[in-house]
C-alpha positions as CSV (number, residue, x, y, z in Angstrom):
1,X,74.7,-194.8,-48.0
2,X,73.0,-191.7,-47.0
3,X,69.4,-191.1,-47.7
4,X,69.9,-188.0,-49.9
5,X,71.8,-190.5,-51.5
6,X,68.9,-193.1,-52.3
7,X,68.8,-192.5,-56.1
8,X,72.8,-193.1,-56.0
9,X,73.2,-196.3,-56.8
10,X,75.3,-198.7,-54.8
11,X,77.7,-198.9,-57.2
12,X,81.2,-200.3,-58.8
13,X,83.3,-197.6,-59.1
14,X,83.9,-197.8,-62.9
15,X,85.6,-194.9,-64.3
16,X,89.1,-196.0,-63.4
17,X,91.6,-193.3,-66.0
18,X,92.1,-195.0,-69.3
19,X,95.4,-194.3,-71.2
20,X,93.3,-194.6,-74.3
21,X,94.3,-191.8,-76.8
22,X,91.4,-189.8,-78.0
23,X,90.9,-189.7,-81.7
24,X,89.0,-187.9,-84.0
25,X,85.9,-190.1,-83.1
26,X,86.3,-189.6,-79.5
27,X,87.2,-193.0,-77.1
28,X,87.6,-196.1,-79.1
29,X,84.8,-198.8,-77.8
30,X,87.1,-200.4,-76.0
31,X,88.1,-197.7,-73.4
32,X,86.3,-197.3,-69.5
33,X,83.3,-195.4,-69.8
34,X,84.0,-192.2,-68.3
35,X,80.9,-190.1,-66.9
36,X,82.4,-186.8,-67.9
37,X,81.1,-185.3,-70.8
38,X,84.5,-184.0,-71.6
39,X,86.1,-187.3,-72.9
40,X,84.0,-187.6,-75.9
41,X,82.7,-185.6,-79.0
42,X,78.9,-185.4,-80.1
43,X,79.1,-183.9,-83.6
44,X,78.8,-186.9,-85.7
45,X,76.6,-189.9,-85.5
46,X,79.5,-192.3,-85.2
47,X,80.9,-190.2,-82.3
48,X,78.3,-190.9,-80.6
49,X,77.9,-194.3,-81.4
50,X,80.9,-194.6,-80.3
51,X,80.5,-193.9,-76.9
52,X,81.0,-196.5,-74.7
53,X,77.9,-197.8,-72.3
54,X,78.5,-198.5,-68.9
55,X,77.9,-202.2,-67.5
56,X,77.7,-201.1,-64.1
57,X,76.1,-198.5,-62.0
58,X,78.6,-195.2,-61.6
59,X,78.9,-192.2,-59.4
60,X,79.8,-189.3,-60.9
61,X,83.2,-187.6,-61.0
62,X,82.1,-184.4,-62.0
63,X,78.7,-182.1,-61.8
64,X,76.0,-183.5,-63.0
65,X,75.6,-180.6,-66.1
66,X,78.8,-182.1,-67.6
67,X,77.8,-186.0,-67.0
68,X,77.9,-187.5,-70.3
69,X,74.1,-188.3,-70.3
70,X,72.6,-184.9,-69.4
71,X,75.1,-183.3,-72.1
72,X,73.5,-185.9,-74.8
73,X,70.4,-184.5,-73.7
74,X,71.4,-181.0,-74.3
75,X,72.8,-181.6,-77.4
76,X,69.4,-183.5,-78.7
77,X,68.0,-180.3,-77.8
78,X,70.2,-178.3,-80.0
79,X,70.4,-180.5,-82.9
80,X,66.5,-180.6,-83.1
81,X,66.4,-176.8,-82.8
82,X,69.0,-176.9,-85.8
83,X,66.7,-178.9,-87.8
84,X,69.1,-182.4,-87.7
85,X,66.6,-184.5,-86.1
86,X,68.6,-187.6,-86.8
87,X,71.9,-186.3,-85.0
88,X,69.0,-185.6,-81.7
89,X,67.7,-189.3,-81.7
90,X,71.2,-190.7,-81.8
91,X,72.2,-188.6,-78.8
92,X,68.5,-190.0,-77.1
93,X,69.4,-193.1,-78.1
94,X,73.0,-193.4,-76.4
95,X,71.8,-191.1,-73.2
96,X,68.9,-193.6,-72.5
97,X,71.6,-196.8,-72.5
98,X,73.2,-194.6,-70.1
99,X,70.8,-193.0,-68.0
100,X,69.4,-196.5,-66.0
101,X,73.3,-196.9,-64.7
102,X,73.9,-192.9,-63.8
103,X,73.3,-191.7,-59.9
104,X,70.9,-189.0,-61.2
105,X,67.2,-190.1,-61.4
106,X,66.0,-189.9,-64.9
107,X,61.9,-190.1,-64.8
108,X,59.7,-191.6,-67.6
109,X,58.8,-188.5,-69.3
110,X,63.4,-188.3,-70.0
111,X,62.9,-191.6,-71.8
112,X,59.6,-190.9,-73.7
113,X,61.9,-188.0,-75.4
114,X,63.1,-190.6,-77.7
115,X,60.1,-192.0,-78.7
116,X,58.5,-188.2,-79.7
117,X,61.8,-187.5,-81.5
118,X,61.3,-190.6,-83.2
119,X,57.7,-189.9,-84.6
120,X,58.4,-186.5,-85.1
121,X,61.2,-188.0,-87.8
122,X,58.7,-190.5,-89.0
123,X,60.5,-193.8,-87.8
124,X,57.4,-195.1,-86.6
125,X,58.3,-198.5,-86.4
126,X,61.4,-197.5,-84.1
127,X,58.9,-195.5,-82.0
128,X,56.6,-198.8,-81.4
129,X,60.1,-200.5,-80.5
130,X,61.0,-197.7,-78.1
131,X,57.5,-197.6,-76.4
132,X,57.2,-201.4,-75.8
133,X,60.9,-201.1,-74.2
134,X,60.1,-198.2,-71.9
135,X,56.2,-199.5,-70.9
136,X,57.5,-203.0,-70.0
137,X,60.3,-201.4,-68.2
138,X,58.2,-198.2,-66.3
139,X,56.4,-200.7,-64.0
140,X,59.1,-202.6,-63.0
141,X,61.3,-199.9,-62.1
142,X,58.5,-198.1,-60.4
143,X,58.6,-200.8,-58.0
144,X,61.7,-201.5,-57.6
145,X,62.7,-198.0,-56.6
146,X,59.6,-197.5,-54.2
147,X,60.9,-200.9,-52.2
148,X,64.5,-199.8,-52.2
149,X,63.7,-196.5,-51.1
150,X,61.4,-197.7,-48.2
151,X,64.4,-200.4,-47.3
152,X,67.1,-197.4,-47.4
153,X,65.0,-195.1,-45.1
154,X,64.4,-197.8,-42.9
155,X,68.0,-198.8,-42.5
156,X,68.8,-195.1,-41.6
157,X,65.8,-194.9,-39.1
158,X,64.5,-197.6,-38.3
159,X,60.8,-196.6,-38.8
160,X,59.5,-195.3,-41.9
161,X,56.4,-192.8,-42.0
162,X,53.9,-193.4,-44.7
163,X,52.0,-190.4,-45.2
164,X,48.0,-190.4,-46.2
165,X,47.5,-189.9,-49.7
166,X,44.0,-189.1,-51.2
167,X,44.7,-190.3,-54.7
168,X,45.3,-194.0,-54.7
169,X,43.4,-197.2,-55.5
170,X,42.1,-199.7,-53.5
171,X,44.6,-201.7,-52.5
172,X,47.1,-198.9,-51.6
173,X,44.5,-197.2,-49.6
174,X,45.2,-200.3,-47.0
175,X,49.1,-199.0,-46.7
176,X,49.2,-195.4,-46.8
177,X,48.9,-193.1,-43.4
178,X,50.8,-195.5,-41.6
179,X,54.0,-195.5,-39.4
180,X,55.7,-198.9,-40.0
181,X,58.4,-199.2,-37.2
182,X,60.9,-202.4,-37.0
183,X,61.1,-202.0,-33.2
184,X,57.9,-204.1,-32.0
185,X,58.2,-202.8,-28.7
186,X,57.0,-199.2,-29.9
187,X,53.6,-200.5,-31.0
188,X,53.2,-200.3,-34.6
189,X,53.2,-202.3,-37.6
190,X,56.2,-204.6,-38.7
191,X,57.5,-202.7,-42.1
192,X,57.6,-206.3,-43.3
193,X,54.1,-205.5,-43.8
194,X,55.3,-202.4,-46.3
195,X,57.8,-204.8,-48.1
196,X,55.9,-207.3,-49.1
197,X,52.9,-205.2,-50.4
198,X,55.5,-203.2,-52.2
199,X,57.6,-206.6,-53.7
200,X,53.5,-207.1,-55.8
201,X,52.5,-203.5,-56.5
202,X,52.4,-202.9,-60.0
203,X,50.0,-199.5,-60.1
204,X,50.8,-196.2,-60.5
205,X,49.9,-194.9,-57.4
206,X,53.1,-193.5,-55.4
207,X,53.6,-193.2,-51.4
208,X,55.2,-190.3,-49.8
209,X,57.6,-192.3,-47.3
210,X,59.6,-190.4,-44.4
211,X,62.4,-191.8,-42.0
212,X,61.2,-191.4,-38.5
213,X,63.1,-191.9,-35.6
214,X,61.4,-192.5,-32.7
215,X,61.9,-190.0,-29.7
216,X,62.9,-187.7,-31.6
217,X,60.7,-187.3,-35.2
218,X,57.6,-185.3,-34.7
219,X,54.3,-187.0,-36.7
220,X,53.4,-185.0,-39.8
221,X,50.2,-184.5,-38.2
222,X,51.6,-183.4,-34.7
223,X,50.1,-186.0,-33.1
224,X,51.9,-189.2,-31.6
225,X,48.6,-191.1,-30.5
226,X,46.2,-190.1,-33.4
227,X,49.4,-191.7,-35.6
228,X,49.5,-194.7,-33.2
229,X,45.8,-195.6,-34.1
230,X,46.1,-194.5,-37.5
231,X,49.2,-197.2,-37.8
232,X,46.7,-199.9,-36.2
233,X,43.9,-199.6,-38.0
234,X,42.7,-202.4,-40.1
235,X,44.0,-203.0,-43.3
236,X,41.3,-202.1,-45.5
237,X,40.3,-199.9,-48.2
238,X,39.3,-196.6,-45.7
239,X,38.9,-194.0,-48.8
240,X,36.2,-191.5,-48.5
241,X,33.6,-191.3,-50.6
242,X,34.9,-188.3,-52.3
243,X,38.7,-189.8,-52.3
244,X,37.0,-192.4,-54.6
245,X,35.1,-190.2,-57.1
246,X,38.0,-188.1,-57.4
247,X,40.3,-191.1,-58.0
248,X,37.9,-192.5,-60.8
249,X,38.0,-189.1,-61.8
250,X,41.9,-188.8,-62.7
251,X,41.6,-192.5,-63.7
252,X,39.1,-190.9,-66.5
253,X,41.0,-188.2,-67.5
254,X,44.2,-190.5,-67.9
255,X,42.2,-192.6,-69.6
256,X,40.8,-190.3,-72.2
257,X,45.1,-188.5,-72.2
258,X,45.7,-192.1,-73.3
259,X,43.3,-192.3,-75.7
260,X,43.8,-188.9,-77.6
261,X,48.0,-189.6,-77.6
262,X,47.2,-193.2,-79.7
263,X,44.5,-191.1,-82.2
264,X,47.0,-188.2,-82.4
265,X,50.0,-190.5,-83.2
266,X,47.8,-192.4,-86.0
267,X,47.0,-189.4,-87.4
268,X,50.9,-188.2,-87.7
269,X,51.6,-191.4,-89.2
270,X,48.6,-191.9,-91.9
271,X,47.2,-188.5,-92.5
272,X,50.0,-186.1,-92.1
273,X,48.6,-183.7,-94.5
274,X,46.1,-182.6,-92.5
275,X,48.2,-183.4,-88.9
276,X,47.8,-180.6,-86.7
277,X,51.3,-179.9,-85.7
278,X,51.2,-180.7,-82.0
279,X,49.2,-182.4,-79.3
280,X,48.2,-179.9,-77.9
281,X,46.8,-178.3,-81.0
282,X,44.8,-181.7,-81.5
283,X,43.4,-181.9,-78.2
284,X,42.8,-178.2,-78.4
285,X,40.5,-178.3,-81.9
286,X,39.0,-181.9,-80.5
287,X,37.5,-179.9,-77.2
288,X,36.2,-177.2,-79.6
289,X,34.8,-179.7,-81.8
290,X,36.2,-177.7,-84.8
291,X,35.1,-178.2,-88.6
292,X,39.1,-179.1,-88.5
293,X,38.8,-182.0,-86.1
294,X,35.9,-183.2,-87.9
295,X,37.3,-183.1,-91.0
296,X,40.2,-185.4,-89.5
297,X,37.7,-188.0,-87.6
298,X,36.1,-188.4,-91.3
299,X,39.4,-188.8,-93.4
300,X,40.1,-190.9,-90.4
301,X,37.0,-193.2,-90.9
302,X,37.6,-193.4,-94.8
303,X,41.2,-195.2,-94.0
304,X,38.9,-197.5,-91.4
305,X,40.4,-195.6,-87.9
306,X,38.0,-194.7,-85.7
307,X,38.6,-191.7,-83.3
């Protein structure tokens, strides 16, 4: 596997031809998933229902615009604009059972669509489901893809390059701005090191990870023996003083995101008359302080919310 390849899966290569007949529903449930958008129809919602999910990992046999999964994406797209929200959350619905098997990397924010839709359609209790789902999930796959990416680069290179990065916690600050090479003779630290740290991360904080190949790879910094002593350095928490303040700093800000997303939802769901009709329009009148936002933090307070 090549490492342009790394968010391909290693796969099973599923999407043997069916001689299934297509019907005015599209594949019975029963057929081989296909990846190709082409096999099925998306007009109704038991169309897409219909759809079959696939139980293993799949390359695709076509670009990815016409993979199945992106096209149910486009089409929630459409049906929102055409005001038939519920036709949207279906095609969410079926693209996210799809999406953690396809060779294209779907990030958290492709999942999260669902959950908005959701709200916006006032299933609220279908939204909670969705966002337990997806939060339980997000950490575990973060991890996961971090370790298999630093194992695949290191297969192709033998050495992997971990480049400094200012905005990370504590404990990653003991990892980063290293060069983890699985030749001992070259002089820097095993990449078991890496694994292992990787195997019990759980934060958010991401590494930028390069193959190096030694003798021929140039350091990002230029610099062979600055990166040799960088490598060896102890493995503590090395942050500057200002890497710290500004780290506490997004922490805040993240923290405060969070915190205006859950007030903003409430709202939506128990006072909808006097919603403002976007997040951003929220956040906007709550940094203004507006006789609006008031208004909303006191109806708030009457249905005992506090914001």
């Amino acid at each position: 596997m090549g490492l342009f390849n790394f968010f391909k899966h290693q796969t099973v290569n599923n999407t043997v031809e069916s001689n299934s007949k297509e019907t005015e529903i599209g594949y019975n449930l029963d057929s081989e998933f296909k990846p190709a958008a082409k096999y099925y129809k998306f007009d109704t919602i038991e169309q897409i229902q219909r759809i079959p999910v696939p139980k293993t990992n799949f390359e695709c046999d076509c670009d990815f615009t016409q993979s199945v999964e992106y096209v149910l994406q486009r089409k929630a797209t459409i049906y929102k604009q055409d005001g038939n929200l519920d036709l949207a959350i279906e095609c969410l619905k079926k693209a996210t059972e799809i999406m953690p098997y396809s060779p294209t990397f779907y990030s958290d924010s492709d999942y999260e669509r669902l959950e908005n839709y959701l709200k916006q359609a006032r299933r609220f209790d279908e939204a909670r489901e969705v966002n337990k789902k997806r939060t339980s999930n997000s950490a575990t796959t973060s991890y996961i893809s971090s370790l298999s990416y630093f194992n695949l680069v290191l297969q192709e290179a033998g050495a992997v390059e971990v480049l400094r990065n200012p905005n990370v916690c504590g404990d990653c600050a003991r990892f980063h701005g290293r060069l983890y090479d699985s030749n001992a003779a070259h002089g820097f630290p095993n990449p078991e090191i890496m694994k292992k740290y990787l195997e019990v991360k759980r934060c958010d904080c991401n590494f930028d990870m390069y193959p190096f190949f030694y003798g021929m790879s140039i350091p990002t910094d230029g610099n062979m023996s600055s990166l040799k002593k960088q490598s060896n350095r102890r493995f503590i928490d090395d942050r500057t003083k200002a890497e710290k303040t500004e780290f506490e700093k997004n922490i805040a800000e993240f923290e405060a995101l969070s915190k205006d997303r859950k007030d903003y939802d409430w709202i939506w769901e128990f006072l909808p008359e006097i919603a403002p009709k976007s997040f951003g329009g929220y956040r906007n009148m709550k940094n203004r302080n507006s006789k609006n936002y008031q208004k909303l933090v006191k109806a708030a307070k009457d249905k005992g919310y506090k914001i």
